[in-house]
N, C-alpha and C positions, 0 to 999 in steps of 0.2 A: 703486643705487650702482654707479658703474664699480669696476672693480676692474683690477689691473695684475696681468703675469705674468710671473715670470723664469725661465729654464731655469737648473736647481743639479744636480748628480749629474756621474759620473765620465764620462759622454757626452760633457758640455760643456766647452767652455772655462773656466770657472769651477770646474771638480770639484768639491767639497763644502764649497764654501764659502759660505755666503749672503751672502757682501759684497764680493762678488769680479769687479765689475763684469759681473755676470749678463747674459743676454743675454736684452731683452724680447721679447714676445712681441705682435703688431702686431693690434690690431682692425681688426673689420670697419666702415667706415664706414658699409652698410648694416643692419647686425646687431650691437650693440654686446656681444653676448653671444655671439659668433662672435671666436675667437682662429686664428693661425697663424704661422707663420714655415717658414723655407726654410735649411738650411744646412744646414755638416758636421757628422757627429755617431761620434763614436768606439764602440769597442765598449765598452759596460757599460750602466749605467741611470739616469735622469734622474727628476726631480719637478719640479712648479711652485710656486714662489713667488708668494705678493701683496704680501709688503714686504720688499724687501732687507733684510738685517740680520737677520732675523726668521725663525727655521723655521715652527710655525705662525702665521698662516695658511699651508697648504700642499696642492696635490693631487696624489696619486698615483694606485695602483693595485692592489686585491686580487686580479683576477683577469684582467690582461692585454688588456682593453677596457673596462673602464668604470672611468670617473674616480673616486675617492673622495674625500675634504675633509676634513681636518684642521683643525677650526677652532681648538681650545686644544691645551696641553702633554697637560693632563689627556686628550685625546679618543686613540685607538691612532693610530698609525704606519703609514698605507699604506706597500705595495709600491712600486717601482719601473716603468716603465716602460723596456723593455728592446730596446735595439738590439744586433740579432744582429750586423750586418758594418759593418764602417766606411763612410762615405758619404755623401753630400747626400739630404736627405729633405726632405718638406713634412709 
């Protein structure tokens, strides 16, 4: 299953909203399971989305590198993904 990915959190242009014209996230045409994107990102923290409109499905983060998955309401709430200085990232 492909799956889509939108940046939500106060990083983005979108801030916490999940319907806020999010900004996806580009696969790799070689690796369909390979994500990335290139651009500015404010100071605070971000999560990903797979369906606009929709909190989970969602990935964050408990421990500041490794991804965690939200698949229902029911399942806990990762952390955050945290940009310390304002900036263009990949």
């Amino acid at each position: 299953m492909l799956r889509n990915l939108f940046l939500v959190g106060d990083a983005t242009e979108a801030g916490w909203n999940e319907n806020n014209n999010n900004t996806p996230m580009f696969r790799s045409s070689e690796n369909q399971d390979i994500y990335s994107i290139t651009g500015k990102f404010r100071v605070g923290g971000f999560k990903f989305l797979e369906i606009k409109g929709q909190w989970p499905p969602l990935w964050g983060t408990n421990d500041g590198t490794t991804l965690t998955y939200r698949p229902t309401d029911a399942d806990p709430d990762p952390g955050t993904l945290s940009i310390g200085a304002e900036g263009y990232y990949k």
